[in-house]
Structure formats: structure tokens, C-alpha cells
FIKOL-930264 format. One record per residue (C-alpha): residue in one letter; residue number from 0; x, y negated, z. Coordinates in steps of 0.25 Angstrom, whole numbers. Example, Ala and Ser with C-alpha at 12.3 -4.5 7.8 and 13.67 -1.06 7.14 Angstrom:
// residues 2
R resn resi     x     y     z
R    A    0    49    18    31
R    S    1    55     4    29
//
This chain:
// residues 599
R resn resi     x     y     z
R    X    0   690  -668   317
R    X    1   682  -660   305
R    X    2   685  -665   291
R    X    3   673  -672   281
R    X    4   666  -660   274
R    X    5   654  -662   265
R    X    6   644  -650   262
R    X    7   644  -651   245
R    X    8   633  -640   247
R    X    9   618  -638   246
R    X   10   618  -629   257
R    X   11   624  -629   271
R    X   12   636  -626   276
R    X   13   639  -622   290
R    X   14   654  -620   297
R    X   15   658  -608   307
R    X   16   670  -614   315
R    X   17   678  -607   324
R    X   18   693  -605   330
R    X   19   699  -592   324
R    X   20   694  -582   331
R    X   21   680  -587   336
R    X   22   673  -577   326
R    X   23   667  -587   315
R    X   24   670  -574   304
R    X   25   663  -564   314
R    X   26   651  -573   316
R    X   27   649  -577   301
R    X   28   650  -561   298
R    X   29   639  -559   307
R    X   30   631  -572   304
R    X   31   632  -570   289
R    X   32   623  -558   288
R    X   33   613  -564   298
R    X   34   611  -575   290
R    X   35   609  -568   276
R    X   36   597  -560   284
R    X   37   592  -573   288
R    X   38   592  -576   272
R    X   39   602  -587   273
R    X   40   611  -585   260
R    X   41   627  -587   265
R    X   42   640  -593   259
R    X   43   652  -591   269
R    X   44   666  -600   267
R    X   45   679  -596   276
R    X   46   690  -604   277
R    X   47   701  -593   278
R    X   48   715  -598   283
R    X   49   724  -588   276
R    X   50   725  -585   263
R    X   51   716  -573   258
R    X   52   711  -566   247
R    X   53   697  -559   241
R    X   54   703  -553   230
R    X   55   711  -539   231
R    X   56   726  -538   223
R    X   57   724  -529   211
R    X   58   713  -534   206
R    X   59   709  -542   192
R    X   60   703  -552   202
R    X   61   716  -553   212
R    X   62   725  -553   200
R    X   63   719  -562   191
R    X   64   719  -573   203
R    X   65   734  -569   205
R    X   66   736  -572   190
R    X   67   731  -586   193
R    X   68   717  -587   190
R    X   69   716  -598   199
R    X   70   700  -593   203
R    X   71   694  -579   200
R    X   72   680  -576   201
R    X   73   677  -560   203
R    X   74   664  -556   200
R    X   75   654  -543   202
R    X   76   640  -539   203
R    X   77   641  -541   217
R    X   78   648  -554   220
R    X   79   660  -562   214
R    X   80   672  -571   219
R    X   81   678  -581   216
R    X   82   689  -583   219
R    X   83   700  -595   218
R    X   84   713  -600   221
R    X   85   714  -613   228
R    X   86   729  -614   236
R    X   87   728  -626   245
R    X   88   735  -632   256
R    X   89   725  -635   268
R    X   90   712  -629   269
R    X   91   702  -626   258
R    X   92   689  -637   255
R    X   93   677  -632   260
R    X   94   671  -640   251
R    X   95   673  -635   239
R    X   96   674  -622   244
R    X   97   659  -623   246
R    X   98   656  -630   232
R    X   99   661  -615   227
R    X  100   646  -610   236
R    X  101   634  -606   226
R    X  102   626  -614   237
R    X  103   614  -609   230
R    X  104   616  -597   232
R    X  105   618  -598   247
R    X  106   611  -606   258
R    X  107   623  -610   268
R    X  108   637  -608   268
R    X  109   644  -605   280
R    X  110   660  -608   283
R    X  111   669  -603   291
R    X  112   680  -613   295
R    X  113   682  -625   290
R    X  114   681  -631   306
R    X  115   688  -645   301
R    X  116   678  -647   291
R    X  117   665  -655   296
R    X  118   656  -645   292
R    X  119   644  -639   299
R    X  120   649  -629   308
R    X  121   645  -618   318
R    X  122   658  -618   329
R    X  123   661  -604   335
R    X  124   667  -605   350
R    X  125   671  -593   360
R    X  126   676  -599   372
R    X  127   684  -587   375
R    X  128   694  -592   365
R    X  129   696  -604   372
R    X  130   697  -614   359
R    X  131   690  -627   358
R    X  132   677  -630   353
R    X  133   677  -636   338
R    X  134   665  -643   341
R    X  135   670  -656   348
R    X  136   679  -659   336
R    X  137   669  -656   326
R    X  138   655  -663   325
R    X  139   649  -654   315
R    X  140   649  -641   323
R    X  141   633  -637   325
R    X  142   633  -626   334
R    X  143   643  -619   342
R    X  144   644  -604   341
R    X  145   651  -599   355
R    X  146   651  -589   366
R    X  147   643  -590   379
R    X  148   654  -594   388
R    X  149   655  -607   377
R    X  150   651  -621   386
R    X  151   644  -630   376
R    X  152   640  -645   375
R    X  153   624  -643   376
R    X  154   621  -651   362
R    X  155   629  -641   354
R    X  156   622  -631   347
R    X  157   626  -618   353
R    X  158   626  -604   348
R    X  159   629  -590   350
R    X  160   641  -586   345
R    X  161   637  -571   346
R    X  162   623  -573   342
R    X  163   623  -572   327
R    X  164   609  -574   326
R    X  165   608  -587   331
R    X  166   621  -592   323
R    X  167   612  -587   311
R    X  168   600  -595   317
R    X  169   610  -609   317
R    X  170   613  -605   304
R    X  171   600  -604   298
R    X  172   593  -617   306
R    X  173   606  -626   300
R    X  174   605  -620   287
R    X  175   591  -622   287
R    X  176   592  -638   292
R    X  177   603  -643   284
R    X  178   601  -651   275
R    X  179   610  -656   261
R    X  180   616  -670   266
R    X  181   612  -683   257
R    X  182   620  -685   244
R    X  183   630  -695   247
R    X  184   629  -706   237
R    X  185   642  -713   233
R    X  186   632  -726   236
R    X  187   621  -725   247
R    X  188   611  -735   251
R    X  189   612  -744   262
R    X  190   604  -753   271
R    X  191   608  -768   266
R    X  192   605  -772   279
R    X  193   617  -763   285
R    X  194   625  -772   273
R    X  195   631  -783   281
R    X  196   639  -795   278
R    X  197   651  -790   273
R    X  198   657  -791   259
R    X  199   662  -779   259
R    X  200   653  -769   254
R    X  201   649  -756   251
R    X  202   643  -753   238
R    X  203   631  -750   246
R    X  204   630  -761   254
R    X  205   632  -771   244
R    X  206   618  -765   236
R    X  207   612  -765   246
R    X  208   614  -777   249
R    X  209   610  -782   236
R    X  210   598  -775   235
R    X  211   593  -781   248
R    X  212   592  -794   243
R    X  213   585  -789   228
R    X  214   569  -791   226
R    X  215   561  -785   215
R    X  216   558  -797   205
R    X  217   544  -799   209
R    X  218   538  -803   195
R    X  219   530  -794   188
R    X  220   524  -793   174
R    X  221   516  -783   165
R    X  222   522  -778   152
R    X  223   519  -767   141
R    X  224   522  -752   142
R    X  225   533  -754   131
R    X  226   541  -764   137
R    X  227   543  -758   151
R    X  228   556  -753   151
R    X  229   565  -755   161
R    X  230   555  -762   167
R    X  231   551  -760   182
R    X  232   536  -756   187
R    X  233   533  -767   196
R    X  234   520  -758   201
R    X  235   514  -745   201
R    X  236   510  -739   189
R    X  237   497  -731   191
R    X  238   492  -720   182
R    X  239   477  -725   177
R    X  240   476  -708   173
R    X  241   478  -697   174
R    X  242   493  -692   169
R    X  243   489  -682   161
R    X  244   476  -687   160
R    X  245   469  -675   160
R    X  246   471  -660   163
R    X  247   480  -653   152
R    X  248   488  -643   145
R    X  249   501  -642   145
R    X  250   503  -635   134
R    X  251   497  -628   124
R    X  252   489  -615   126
R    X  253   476  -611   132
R    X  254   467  -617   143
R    X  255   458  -608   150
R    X  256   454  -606   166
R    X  257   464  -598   174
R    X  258   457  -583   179
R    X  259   462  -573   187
R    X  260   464  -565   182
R    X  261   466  -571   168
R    X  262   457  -564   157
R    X  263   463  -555   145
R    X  264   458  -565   135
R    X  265   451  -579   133
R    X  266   444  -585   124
R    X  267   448  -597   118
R    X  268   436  -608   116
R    X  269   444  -620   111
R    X  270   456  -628   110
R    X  271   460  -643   116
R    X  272   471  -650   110
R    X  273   477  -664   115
R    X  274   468  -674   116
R    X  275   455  -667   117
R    X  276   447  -658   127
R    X  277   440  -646   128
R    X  278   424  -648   131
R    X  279   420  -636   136
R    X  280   424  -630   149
R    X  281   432  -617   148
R    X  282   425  -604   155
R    X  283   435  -594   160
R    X  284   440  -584   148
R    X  285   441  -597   141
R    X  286   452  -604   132
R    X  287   456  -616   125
R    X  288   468  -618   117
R    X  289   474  -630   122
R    X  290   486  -640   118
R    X  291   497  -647   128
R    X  292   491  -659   134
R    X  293   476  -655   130
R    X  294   466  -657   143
R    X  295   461  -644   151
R    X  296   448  -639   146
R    X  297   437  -638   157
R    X  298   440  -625   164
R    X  299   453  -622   161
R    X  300   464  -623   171
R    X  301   476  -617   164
R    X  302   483  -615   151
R    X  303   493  -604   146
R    X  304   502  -606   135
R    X  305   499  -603   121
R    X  306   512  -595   120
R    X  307   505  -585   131
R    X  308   491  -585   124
R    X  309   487  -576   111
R    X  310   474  -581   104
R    X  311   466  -572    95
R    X  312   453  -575    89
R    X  313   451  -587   100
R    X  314   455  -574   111
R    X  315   466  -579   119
R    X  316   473  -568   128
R    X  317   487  -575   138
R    X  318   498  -570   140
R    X  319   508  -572   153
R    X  320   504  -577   165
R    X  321   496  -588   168
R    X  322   494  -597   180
R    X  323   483  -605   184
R    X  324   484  -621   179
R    X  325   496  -616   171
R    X  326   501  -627   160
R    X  327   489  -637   164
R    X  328   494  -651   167
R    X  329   484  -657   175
R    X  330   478  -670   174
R    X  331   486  -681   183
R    X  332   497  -671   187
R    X  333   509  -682   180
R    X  334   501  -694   187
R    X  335   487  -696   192
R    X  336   479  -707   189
R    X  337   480  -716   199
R    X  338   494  -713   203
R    X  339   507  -721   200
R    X  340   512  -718   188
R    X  341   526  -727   192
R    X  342   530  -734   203
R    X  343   533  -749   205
R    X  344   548  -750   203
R    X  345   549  -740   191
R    X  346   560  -744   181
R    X  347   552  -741   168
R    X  348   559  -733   157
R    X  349   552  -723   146
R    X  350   547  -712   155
R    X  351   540  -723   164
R    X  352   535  -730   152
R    X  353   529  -717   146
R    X  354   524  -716   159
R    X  355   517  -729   159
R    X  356   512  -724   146
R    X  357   506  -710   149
R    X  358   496  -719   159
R    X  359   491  -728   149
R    X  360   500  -741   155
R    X  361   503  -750   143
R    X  362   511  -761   154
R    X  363   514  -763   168
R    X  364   519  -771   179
R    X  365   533  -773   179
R    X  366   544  -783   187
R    X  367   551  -793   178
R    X  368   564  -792   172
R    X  369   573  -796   183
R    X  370   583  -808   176
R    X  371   597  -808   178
R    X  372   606  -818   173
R    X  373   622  -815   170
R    X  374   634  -822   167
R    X  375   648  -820   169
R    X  376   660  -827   176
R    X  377   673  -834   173
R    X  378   681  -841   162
R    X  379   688  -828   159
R    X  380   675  -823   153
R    X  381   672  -823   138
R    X  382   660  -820   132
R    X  383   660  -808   121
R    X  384   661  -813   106
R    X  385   671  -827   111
R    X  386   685  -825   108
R    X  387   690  -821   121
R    X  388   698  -831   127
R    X  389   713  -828   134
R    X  390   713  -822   146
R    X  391   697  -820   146
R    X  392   689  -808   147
R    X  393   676  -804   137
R    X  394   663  -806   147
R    X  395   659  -791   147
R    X  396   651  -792   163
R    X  397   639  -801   156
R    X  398   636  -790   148
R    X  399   637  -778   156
R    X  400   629  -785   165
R    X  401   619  -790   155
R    X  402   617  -777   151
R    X  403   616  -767   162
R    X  404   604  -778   168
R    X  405   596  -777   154
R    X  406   597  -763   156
R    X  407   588  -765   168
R    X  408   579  -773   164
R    X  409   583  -787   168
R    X  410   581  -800   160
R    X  411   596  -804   158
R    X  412   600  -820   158
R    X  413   615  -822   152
R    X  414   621  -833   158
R    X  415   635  -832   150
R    X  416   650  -832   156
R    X  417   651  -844   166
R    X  418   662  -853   168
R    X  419   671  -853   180
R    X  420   665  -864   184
R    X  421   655  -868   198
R    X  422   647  -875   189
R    X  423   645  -865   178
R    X  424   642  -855   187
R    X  425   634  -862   196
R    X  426   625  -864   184
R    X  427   622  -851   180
R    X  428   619  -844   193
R    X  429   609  -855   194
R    X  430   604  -852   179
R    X  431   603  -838   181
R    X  432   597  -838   197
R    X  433   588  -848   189
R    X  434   582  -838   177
R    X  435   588  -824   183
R    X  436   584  -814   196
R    X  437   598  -809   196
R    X  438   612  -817   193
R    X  439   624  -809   188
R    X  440   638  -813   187
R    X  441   650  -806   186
R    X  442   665  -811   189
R    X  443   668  -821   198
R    X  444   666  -812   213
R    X  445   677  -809   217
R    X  446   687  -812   229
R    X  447   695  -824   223
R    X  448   685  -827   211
R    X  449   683  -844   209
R    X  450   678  -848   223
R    X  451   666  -856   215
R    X  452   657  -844   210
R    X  453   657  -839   226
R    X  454   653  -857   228
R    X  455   643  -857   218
R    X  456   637  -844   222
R    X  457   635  -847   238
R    X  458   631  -862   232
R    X  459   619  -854   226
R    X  460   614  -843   233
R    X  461   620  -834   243
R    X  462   631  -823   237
R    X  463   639  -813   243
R    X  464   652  -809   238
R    X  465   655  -795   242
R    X  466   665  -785   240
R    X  467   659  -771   234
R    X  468   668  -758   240
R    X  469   668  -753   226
R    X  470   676  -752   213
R    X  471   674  -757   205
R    X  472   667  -769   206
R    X  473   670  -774   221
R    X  474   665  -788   220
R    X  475   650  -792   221
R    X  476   642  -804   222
R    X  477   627  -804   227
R    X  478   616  -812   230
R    X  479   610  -824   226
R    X  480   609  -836   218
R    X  481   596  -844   221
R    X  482   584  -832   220
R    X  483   591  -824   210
R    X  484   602  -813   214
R    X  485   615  -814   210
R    X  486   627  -802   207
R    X  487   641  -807   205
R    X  488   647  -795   200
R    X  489   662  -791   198
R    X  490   670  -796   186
R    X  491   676  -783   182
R    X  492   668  -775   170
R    X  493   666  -764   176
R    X  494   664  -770   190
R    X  495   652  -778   185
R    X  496   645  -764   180
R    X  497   648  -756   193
R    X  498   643  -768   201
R    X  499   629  -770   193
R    X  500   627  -755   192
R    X  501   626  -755   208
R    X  502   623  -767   212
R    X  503   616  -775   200
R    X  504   609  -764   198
R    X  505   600  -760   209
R    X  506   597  -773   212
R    X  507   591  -776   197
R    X  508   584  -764   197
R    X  509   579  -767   211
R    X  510   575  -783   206
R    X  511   567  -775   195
R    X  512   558  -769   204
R    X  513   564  -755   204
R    X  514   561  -747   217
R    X  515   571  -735   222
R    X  516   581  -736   211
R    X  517   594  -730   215
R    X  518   607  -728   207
R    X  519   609  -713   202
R    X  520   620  -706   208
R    X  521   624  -693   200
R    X  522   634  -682   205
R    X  523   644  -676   196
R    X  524   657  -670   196
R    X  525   671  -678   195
R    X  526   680  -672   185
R    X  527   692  -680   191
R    X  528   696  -686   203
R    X  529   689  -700   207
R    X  530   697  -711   215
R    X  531   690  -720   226
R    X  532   692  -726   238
R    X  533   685  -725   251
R    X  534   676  -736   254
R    X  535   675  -741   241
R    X  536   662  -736   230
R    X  537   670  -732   216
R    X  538   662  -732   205
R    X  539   671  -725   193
R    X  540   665  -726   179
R    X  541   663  -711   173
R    X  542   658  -703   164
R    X  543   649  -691   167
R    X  544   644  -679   160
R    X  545   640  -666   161
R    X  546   649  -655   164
R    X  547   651  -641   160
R    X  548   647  -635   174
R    X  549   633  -642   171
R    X  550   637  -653   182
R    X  551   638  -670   179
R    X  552   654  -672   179
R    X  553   659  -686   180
R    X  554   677  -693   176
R    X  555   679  -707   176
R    X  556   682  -716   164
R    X  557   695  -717   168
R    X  558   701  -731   173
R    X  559   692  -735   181
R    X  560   695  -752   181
R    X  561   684  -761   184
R    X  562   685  -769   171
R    X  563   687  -757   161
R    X  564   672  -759   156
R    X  565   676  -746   147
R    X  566   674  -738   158
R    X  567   659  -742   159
R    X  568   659  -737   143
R    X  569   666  -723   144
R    X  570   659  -721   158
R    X  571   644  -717   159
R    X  572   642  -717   175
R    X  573   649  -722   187
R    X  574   656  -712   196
R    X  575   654  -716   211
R    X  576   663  -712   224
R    X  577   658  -719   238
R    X  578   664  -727   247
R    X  579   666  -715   253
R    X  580   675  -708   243
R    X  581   690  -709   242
R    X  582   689  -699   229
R    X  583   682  -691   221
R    X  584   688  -677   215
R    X  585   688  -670   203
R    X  586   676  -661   208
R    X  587   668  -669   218
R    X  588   656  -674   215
R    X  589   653  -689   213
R    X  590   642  -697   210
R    X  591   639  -706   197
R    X  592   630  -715   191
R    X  593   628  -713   178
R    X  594   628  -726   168
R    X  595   615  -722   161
R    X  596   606  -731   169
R    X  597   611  -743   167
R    X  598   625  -744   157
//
């Protein structure tokens, strides 16, 4: 049985594994040079089972370790050690062994030992010594390095145990194929068709559930440069001309047609600033003096810089060296007349609409605002500036909710607190699937909430009721009321915000008529331990920033409750652990999603 091992390298790692006495260090010292011929550049991890040491007693290095310094690095102009003590019951973690690699400094790491790990592994057998093979206990041996008198199944790749040449060849042809796994994502896409009926669900399942039954608002309508933001292309954008329109400079200096080789001097017959033209043609030994952005004179093909020039008396000389079509930006080369400029589905924002601009587009087609209409749930609720009532809470979902759909672009319908009443409610999903594309509540979804809501619902549309594997915010409602989609979201502050983060979301953004939008998932380091469960998606709110060692760091905001709004405030990005996560430690790398898109 070999134990889960994940490569957290760039570059391959290969296994030698052997029973005592099979040869792995022979081989390796043999192999080793063979490979550096080949050009292959090495790193080499033993696992030794007995204590050692590298250092010699007497001196500094040996007894300033002996002092207590817990690592000592001991450097020359030839090499240097590092060298650390880390006393542990049980065997040391190949893992982080190999985070201490400069993998860009080497191509492959080979490892000797490890044989319970399910690494990549070349097995070493000699029949002669009668042990068993490792192979049929381990499913990640590639090849079998034995003796001729060693019987093999016929699928299993075999080699020569005394023929170090073709061990080398094995090693070259699977560093040569491998390949860096995929990034595993705390949340990867599924098929919605692979779904099912259940109501248990992942995080996963239930988007894609959702986004299956989403379709991009179909109206479309034409509005002015100035007003397109946040609005979504509804088709093509294509360049009427040529971006940049004509051939130009790139910065300031002097235009003349590349010879080879160059002539001492040149003789300058003019100058073209921005916005005008040569009218002549330049003959070779000719120069203009020409500004950033100022069209290429006929004839002329490159410019050098007027740092590297020296002008006297209309005689220019150049200095450094100078390449044909050097600093000329020619015409077409950002976008060519005729191409598109943006694609359908675009999200417009400054850049895009600069964009628009630089091709002469004073307005476009875009989709309509997508409506949404939002009210909250239960006589518990009061509105912000009433007197708050005994046992009641301030309504603080509406808002959230309110706000994070303006900042996508959405026409927002508030439809107020409802009473906890069928009739009431009845009413307004029936005004707001009336004037709205999408219907959001919050409140009123959970296993033992009033029976009624769950009546009024099924009386109107077809809503399932399911039960996210996440925290927080396990409760979800989806689907539809008449033609318009409906989202009961949890009750919980916090719950409500996770919930339309990664559900809400996507399918608004998709309702727009934004194409291939995915959520951001950033690595960064966790400064502190990070608790989970398997089987459940944990989104912890944190706060990110950048650490000394030039790398994204990520802590929590502390306690973690699902109706502590604060923890929205003081945090700037979700941290993230899978399903498949029972922790995270201080050290390990997790993935966030920054607030700054939407919060």
C-alpha cells in the first residue's frame, strides 16, 4: 500500500527503490555522471535510516550547530550547505524536503527510498537474493531494473540492471515526457448533466446545476460610448481602421532607411511631428527628425533614438547599434481594420471603453440590464431606521444583496421585508417574477423553516430545495417562479454573501450575456493553521497581503460564525479548502478569491 504523495515541483521527480542490498547507491553513482554528459542537470534526495552527519567536530560550522543554531548554512566559492536540525519521530516528508530544491536550477530530482510513498519509481530486483518483487504492491513502479535470470510479466517495462546506458535512456525519455499535473482547484467544473436528483450537493454540482437552466437576456439595445460601463457587448466590435492608423515612430529621434552597412553620417532634410507628414520620399544617406507617434516618411523603415544621435549643422552621425525596423510601430499591428476589436460577451469597463474610442465607436450594441427583484423574509425582520422591535433583528441581507447585484450591472426592484404570511409572499414572488429576470430572497429555506414558503413556491414554479456541502451557507433554493429564476439564499449575513458570491454570481453574469467568465482563484501562503472537513467546501473570510519573501500571504479574520458580517468588513478575500481537504497548515498553500471584484 504506498501513501498519497504529491509532486509540489515544476520539474519531475523519479524513485529508485530497492531492498537493502539490491545496489540503488552503486547504480545512482554510475547513472549520475552519465546523465550530466547527456546534459541533463541532477538534484539527488536519500533517505538514510540512521542518524548522520556532513559537518566535521571542530569546526565553526559543527560547533555553532552544537550551540544550538537550529539551521547553519556554510558557504564557499565552490558550494554551500545548508544544513538543519529537524529531530522527528517517523520518517522525514519528502515533500518538503523537495520544496528546499532550486528547481530552476535543476531539470529532475532523483530519490533514493522513500518506497512507501506513491512516487514514480524505477524498482531494482536481483533474483539472487530471493526477496519479493515491489511492484505488485505498488502501482506507480514504471520500469523494473533486474538481472537476466529475473522472470517478468510481459507488460512491465523491463531494463537492464547492468546496463547503465539504457537506465539513462529511461531517464531521459520520462523526463523528457512528463508533464506538470493541472492545478487542482479547491472548486472544479462539472458536467450538470452528471448532477442528479439528489439534494445533497457539492458546491460544484449545485453551480452547475444552476447555470444549466440560465439564458443570456435576449434584448438588446444601442447606447453611447459614455454610458457603457459595466455593460456587456451583445456583438462583435470590429475596427472600421487601422489601429494605429498609419505607420509611425515610436519615439522621438530620427527616420531614415536601414543600410548595410550604415553610413558615418546623414543628412537631415526635414522634421515630422505628430499630426503631419513628410512629402517627399527619403533617398538613402537621408534623415528626418521625427516625433513619437509622427507617420514614417516614404522610404524610411527605422528610427534610432535621439539619445544615440548627435546633430550638427543638419549632419547627423548615430551612435550604438541599430537594427532594421527598430522603434517603428506599424500600421495595424494593436488591431487591423477589419478585425474585432471586442468580442461578444465582453464586460465593458475603462480600458474596453478607451478601446471603443481609439476606433472611432461613439455607441454599441449591448444586452439589457438583467432585473432582479429582492425582498426579505420573517417577522423577526426590521427595516434599518424603525425602532427595532424585542426579539427582532436589523434587515442587513436586502442590502447586501441589493448592493453586490448594482455592482453588476443589474436593474434592482426592492420589494421590502415580507410578512410571514402565504399570502404576503405569494404576492410578491408574483410581483417580482412579473417586473424582474431574477427573484432573490433570503431567509425562510431551511429544514424546519414555515411549511408555507416551500407550498407557495411549488404552487408557483418548480423549486428545489437543496443542501450545499459547504460552510457556511448550506441551505440553497433554486429555480423558478413563472419565467423568471428564483434564489432563496440562507438567512445568515454572511451565508447570504458567500452564497451570492458563488452561485448568484455566475449566473448574473451569465444572464448578462458574459461569455467564459470564471471566478479567480489566487495562491498564497497560510500564516496559520486552517480547519475543514472532508467532504465539505470551506470558505473562511481573510485578509491577504504581500509578504516579505515577495509572496501573497493569506490569516483569517478570526471567528469564523456565519452571521458575524464583520468578518466580511476586516476581511478582503475568501480563503478556500476543498472538499477534499481535512486542513490546511501554517505553510501550505491555499487558494483565495479576492473581494475586489464584487465587495
Amino acid at each position: 500500500m504506498s501513501h498519497p504523495f504529491i509532486n509540489p515541483l515544476s520539474i519531475p521527480v523519479l524513485g529508485f527503490c530497492a531492498y537493502s542490498g539490491t545496489g540503488k547507491t552503486t547504480l545512482l553513482k554510475q547513472l549520475i555522471p552519465e546523465l550530466n554528459r547527456r546534459g541533463l542537470r541532477l538534484a539527488v534526495i536519500k533517505h538514510a535510516h540512521h542518524n548522520f552527519d556532513v559537518d566535521i567536530p571542530g569546526k565553526d560550522s559543527y560547533e555553532m550547530r552544537k550551540a544550538g543554531a537550529r539551521q547553519m548554512l556554510v558557504a564557499s566559492h565552490v558550494r554551500w550547505a545548508l544544513m538543519t536540525e529537524d529531530a522527528r519521530e517517523g520518517d522525514p516528508e519528502l515533500v518538503h524536503l523537495l520544496k528546499q530544491i532550486e528547481a530552476d536550477k535543476v531539470d529532475i530530482v532523483l530519490v533514493e527510498g522513500f518506497k512507501k510513498l506513491a512516487l514514480p519509481k524505477i524498482e531494482l530486483h536481483r533474483a539472487a537474493h530471493g526477496k519479493p518483487f515491489i511492484y505488485t504492491q505498488d502501482e506507480n513502479i514504471l520500469a523494473i531494473a533486474c538481472c537476466d535470470d529475473t522472470e517478468l510479466p510481459q507488460q512491465l517495462r523491463r531494463l537492464d540492471l547492468n546496463n547503465v546506458d539504457q537506465i539513462a535512456d529511461f531517464v531521459m525519455e520520462y523526463a523528457k515526457n512528463w508533464q506538470a499535473p493541472d492545478v487542482q482547484l479547491p472548486i472544479n467544473a462539472v458536467d450538470a448533466c452528471a448532477v442528479g436528483h439528489d439534494n445533497n450537493l457539492s458546491v460544484s454540482q449545485g453551480l452547475a446545476h444552476i447555470l444549466s437552466h440560465v439564458t443570456p437576456v435576449a434584448a438588446t439595445e444601442e447606447v453611447a460610448l459614455d454610458a457603457l460601463d459595466n455593460r456587456v457587448l451583445a456583438c462583435d466590435s470590429i475596427s472600421p481602421i487601422n489601429v494605429p492608423q498609419q505607420t509611425n515612430s515610436a519615439m522621438d529621434g530620427y527616420a531614415f532607411c536601414y543600410q548595410d552597412p550604415m553610413p558615418a553620417t546623414l543628412t537631415r532634410v526635414g522634421e515630422v511631428l505628430a499630426g503631419h507628414h513628410y512629402h517627399g520620399t527619403l533617398l538613402p544617406g537621408e534623415t528626418v527628425r521625427i516625433m513619437t507617434g509622427a507617420p514614417l516618411p516614404a522610404g524610411a523603415d527605422t528610427i534610432q533614438p535621439r539619445e544615440l544621435a548627435c546633430e550638427t549643422d543638419g549632419v547627423v552621425s548615430l551612435e550604438g547599434p541599430i537594427a532594421k525596423g527598430q522603434h517603428v510601430r506599424l500600421a495595424g499591428e494593436d488591431i487591423a481594420k477589419g478585425d474585432i476589436g471586442l468580442s461578444q460577451g465582453t464586460r465593458l469597463g475603462a480600458a474596453e471603453q478607451g478601446l471603443l474610442a481609439s476606433l472611432g465607436l461613439d455607441k454599441v450594441s449591448v444586452h439589457r440590464r438583467p432585473r432582479v427583484a429582492v425582498f426579505s423574509t420573517g417577522d423577526e425582520v426590521s427595516a434599518p431606521g424603525a425602532q427595532l422591535k424585542a426579539n427582532c433583528i436589523y434587515d442587513s441581507n436586502r442590502f447586501t444583496i441589493k448592493a453586490m447585484a448594482k455592482r453588476l450591472g443589474c436593474e434592482v426592484i426592492d420589494l421590502g421585508i415580507i410578512e410571514d404570511s402565504e399570502a404576503a409572499l405569494e404576492a410578491a414572488l408574483i410581483q417580482g417574477a412579473n417586473q424582474a429576470d431574477v427573484v432573490i430572497s433570503s431567509g425562510g429555506v431551511s429544514v424546519g423553516d414555515a411549511d408555507y414558503i416551500k407550498t407557495v413556491l411549488a404552487r408557483l414554479g418548480s423549486i428545489d430545495f437543496w443542501r450545499i456541502n459547504m460552510r457556511p451557507g448550506r441551505p440553497l433554493a433554486f429555480g423558478n417562479v413563472a419565467d423568471s429564476l428564483f434564489f432563496g439564499l440562507p438567512g445568515n449575513p454572511v451565508a447570504v454573501m458567500v452564497s451570492f458570491l458563488q452561485f448568484v454570481q455566475p449566473a448574473l453574469r451569465k444572464l448578462a450575456g458574459e461569455l467564459n467568465w470564471q471566478p479567480q482563484f489566487i495562491p498564497a501562503i497560510s500564516d496559520e493553521k486552517l480547519s475543514s472537513r472532508q467532504g465539505r467546501t470551506e470558505f473562511i473570510r481573510g485578509i491577504y497581503s504581500l509578504g516579505k519573501d515577495g509572496r501573497l500571504h493569506v490569516s483569517s479574520t478570526g471567528n469564523q460564525g456565519s452571521g458575524m458580517l464583520n468578518s466580511m468588513v476586516k476581511g478582503n478575500c475568501l480563503i478556500i479548502l476543498g472538499e477534499d481537504a481535512e486542513a490546511a497548515n501554517a505553510g501550505d498553500t491555499v487558494f483565495i478569491q479576492p473581494f475586489a471584484d464584487l465587495l
